[in-house]
FINULO-339011 format. One line per field, with one value per residue (C-alpha): residue in one letter; x, y, z. Coordinates in Angstrom, 2 decimals. Example, Ala and Ser with C-alpha at 12.3 -4.5 7.8 and 13.67 -1.06 7.14 Angstrom:
resn <- c(A,S)
X <- c(12.30,13.67)
Y <- c(-4.50,-1.06)
Z <- c(7.80,7.14)
# end
This chain:
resn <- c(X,X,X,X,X,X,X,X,X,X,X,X,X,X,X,X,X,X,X,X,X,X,X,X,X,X,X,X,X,X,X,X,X,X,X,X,X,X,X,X,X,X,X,X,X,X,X,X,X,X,X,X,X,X,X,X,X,X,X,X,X,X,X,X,X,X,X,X,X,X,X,X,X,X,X,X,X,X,X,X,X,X,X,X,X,X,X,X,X,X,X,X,X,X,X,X,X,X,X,X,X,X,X,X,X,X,X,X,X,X,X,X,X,X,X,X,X,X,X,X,X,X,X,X,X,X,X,X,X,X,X,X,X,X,X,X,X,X,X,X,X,X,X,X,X,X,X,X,X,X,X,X,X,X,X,X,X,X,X,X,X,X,X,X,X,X,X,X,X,X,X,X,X,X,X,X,X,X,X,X,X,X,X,X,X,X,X,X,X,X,X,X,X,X,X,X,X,X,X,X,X,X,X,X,X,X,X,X,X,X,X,X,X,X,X,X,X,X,X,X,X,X,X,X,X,X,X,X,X,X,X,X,X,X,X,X,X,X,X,X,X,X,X,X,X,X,X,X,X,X)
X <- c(21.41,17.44,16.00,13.08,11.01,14.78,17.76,20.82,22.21,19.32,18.87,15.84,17.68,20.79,18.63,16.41,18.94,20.16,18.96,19.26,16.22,14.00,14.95,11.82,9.34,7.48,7.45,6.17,3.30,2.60,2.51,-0.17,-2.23,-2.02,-4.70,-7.54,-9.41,-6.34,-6.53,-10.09,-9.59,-6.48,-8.66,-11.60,-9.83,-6.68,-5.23,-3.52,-5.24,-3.37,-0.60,0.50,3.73,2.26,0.88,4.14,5.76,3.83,4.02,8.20,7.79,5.60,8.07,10.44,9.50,8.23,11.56,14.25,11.79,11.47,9.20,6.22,6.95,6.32,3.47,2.18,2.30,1.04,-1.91,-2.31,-2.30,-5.55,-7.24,-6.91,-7.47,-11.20,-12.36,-11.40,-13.75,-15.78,-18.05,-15.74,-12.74,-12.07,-8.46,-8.08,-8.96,-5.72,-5.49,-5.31,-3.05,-0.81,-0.79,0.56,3.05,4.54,5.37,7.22,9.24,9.82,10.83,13.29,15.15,14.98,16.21,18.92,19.94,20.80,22.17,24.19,25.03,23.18,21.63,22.45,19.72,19.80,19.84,16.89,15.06,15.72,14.76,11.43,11.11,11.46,8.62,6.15,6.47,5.89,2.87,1.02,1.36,-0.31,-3.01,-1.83,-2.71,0.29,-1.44,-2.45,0.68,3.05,5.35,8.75,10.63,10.18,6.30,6.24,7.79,5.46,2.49,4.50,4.53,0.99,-0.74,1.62,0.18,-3.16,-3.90,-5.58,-4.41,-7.93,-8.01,-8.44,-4.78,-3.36,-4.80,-3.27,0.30,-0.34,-0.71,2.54,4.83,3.26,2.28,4.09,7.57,8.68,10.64,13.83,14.15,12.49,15.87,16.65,12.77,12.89,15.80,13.44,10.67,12.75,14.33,10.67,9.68,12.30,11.88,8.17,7.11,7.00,3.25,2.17,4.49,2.81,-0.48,0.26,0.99,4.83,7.32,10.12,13.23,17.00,18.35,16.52,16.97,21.06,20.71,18.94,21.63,24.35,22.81,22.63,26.63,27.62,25.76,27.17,30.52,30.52,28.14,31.41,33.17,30.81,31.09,28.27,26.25,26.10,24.59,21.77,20.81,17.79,15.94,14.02,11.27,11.39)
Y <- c(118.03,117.53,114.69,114.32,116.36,116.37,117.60,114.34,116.23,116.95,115.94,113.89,111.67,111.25,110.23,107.96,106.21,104.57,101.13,101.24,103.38,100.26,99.46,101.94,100.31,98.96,101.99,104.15,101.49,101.37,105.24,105.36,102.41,104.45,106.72,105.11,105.96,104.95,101.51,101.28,102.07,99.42,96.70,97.12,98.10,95.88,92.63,93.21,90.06,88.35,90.25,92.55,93.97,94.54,97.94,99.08,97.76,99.37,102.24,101.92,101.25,104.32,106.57,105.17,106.39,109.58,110.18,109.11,108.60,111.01,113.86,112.67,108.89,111.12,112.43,109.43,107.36,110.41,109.74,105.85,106.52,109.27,107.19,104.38,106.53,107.43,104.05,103.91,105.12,104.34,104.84,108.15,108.11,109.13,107.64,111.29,113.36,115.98,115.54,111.71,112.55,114.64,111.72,109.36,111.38,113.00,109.15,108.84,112.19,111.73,107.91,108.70,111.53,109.08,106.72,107.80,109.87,106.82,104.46,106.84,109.52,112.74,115.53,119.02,121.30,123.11,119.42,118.49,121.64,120.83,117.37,118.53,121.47,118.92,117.00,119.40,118.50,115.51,115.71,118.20,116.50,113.50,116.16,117.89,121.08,124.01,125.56,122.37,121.36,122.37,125.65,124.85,122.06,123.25,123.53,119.81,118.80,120.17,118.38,115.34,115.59,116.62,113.49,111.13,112.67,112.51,109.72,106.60,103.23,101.28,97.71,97.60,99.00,96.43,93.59,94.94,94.82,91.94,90.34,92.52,90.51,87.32,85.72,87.37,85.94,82.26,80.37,80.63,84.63,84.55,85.51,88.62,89.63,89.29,91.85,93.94,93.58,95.04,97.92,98.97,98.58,100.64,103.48,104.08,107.02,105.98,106.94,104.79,102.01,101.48,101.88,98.88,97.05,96.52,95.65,97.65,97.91,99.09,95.94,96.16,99.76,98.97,96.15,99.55,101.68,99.05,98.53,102.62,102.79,99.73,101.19,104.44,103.16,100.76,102.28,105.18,101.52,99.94,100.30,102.68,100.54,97.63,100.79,102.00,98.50,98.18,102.14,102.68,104.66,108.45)
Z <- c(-162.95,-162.93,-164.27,-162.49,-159.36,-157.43,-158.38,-158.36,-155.83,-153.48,-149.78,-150.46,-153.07,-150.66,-147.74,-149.76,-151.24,-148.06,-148.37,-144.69,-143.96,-145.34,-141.51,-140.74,-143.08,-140.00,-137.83,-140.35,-141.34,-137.75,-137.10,-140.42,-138.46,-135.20,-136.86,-136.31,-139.53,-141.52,-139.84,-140.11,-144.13,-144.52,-142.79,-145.23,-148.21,-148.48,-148.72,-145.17,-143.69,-146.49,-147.07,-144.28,-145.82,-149.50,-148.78,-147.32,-150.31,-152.92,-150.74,-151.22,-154.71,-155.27,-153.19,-154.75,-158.24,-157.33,-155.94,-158.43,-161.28,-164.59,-164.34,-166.00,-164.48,-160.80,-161.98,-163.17,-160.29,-158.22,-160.50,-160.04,-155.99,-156.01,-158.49,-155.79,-153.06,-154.82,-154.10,-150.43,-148.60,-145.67,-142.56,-140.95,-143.33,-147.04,-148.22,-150.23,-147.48,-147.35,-143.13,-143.58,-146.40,-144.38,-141.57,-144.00,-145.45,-142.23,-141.04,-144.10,-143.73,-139.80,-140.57,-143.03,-141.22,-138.05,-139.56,-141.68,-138.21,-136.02,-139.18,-140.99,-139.58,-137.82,-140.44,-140.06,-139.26,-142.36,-144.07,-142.27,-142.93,-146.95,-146.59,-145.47,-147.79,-150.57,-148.94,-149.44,-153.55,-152.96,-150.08,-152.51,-155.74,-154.10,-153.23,-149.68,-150.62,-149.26,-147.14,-145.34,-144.96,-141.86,-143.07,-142.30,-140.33,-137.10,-137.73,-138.88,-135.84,-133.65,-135.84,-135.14,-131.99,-131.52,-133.49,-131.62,-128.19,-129.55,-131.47,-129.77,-131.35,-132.14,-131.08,-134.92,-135.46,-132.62,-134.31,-137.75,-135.70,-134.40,-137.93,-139.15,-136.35,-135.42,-138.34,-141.33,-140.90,-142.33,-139.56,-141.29,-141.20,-138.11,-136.26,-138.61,-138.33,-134.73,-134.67,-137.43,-135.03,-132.38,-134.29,-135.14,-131.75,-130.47,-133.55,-132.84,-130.53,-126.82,-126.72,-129.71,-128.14,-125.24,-126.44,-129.08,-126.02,-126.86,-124.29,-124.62,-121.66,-121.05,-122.73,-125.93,-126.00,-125.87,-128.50,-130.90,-129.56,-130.23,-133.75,-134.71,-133.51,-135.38,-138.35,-138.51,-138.12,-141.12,-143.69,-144.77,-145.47,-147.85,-151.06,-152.79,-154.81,-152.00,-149.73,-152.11,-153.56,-151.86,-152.42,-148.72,-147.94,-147.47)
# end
């Protein structure tokens, strides 16, 4: 059945329902700041001073319709998010320029199949080639032309891997972290966001890690370990609708 731009029983709507992949809202955010003309354009275009997590939550919500949402709801919303985009421009950057685009969306994709990987349980190759086959709706309705966009899994990969190895995290995009993990949490969550803070850390790309400046070592790397095992253990035990309450990213 086909109610909106996926099919119910499509690998994009299984992933994203995991509530657990919200677990990579931070590394994706901080993969988007790692560009520096993406930071540059949050810093002068957002509340992120403010309100560090509210563009990662609209960007959820968004996702979030465009995934499960009707047809004309996806479309919609695909709408709302160039008309913003128009306005956000700058000295180097244009928010609707297709590479920036691209950027934005391929932390999203790599996130979720990360993700969803080490806290529910490993994806097929074929699965993981559909899951990013999907993608490519998605990327081009919110104007990612085709032919911009990688051709196939294995192709998307290698851009991965390429913009991690060659992006250089501005001291703009390490103040923007900064504000994500030192000042965004009240003191009572701060244990639970310490642990978030933590996951993210361990989730991002070693490259963009140490560039941020994050410590990172063989004990906090077994707490992340610990956390995927325990994870993939339980989720098959808990009851459906307590496992996609909260929709993640994707």
């Amino acid at each position: 059945m086909t109610t909106g731009l996926f099919a119910d029983d499509s690998v994009t709507r299984r992933v994203n329902s995991e509530g657990v992949l919200g677990l990579g809202g931070g590394r994706a955010l901080l993969m988007q700041l790692a560009h520096p003309a993406v930071a540059e354009g949050v810093a002068d275009h957002s509340d992120f001073e403010t309100d560090p997590f509210g563009r990662l939550r609209r960007t959820i919500e968004a996702e979030t319709t465009l995934v499960f949402g009707t047809v004309e709801e996806a479309h919609a919303t695909a709408a709302r998010i160039r008309a913003v985009h128009e306005r956000v421009t700058g000295a180097g950057y244009q928010a609707n320029d297709p590479e920036l685009l691209l950027w934005v969306h391929a932390t999203l994709v790599d996130t979720a199949l990360r993700v969803y990987t080490r806290f529910v349980r490993p994806l097929r190759r074929n699965e993981a080639e559909a899951y990013y086959d999907e993608s490519t709706r998605l990327a081009e309705l919110l104007g990612v032309p085709l032919h911009r966009q990688p051709g196939d899994y294995a192709e998307f990969r290698s851009y991965v891997r390429e913009m991690v190895a060659t992006l250089e995290v501005s001291d703009v995009a390490r103040e923007l972290a900064r504000k994500i993990f030192r000042e965004s949490a009240p003191w009572v969550v701060s244990p639970a966001f310490a642990l978030a803070e933590q996951i993210t850390v361990g989730l991002l790309p070693r490259p963009l890690r140490v560039q941020y400046g994050f410590r990172w070592d063989r004990p906090r790397k077994a707490v992340l370990l610990a956390a995927g095992a325990v994870s993939r253990a339980t989720l098959p035990w808990v009851p459906s609708p307590v496992r996609r309450a909260v929709v993640a990213i994707g």
